[in-house]
N, C-alpha and C positions, 0 to 999 in steps of 0.2 A: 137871349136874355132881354129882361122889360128895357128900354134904352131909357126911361127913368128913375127906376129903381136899381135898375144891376142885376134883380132878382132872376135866379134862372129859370127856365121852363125845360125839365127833365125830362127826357122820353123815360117811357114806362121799364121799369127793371133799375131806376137810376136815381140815384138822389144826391145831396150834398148843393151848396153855394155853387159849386161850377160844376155838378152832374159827374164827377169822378168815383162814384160810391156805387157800387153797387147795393140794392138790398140788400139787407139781412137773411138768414136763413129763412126761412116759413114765411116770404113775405113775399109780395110783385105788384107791380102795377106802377101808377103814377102817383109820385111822391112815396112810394113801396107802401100805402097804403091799406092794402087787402091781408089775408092772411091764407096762406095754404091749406086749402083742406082735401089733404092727403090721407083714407084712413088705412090703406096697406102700405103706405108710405115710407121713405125714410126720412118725411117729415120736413123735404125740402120740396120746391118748385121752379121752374124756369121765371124768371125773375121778370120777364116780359108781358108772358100769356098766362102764368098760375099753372100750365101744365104738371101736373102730378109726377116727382118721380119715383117709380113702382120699384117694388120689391120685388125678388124672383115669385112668382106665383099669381101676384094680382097684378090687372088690367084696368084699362078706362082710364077716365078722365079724373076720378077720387082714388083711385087702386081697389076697386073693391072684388 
């Protein structure tokens, strides 16, 4: 945290005043900023790296 403000600094997948929060679904990064783009997906992502996670049948890094 800023030691003047208080304000936290989240690692990526994290957010909230003390970083207890994870993302939301379809979201990752820092400040869960980005949005998943999953398109064989089930529309969620690892909340760190944006990794896609796939549905039975689709692969890669979007599920396609």
């Amino acid at each position: 945290c800023h030691h003047v403000t208080g304000e936290c600094s989240c690692p990526p997948g994290w957010t909230g005043h003390d970083c207890k929060h994870p993302c939301s679904s379809g979201h990752w990064g820092q400040d869960c900023a980005n949005s998943c783009a999953c398109d064989g997906g089930d529309g969620g992502c690892d909340p760190a790296t944006g990794t896609c996670s796939c549905q039975p049948g689709f692969t890669g890094q979007h599920c396609q």
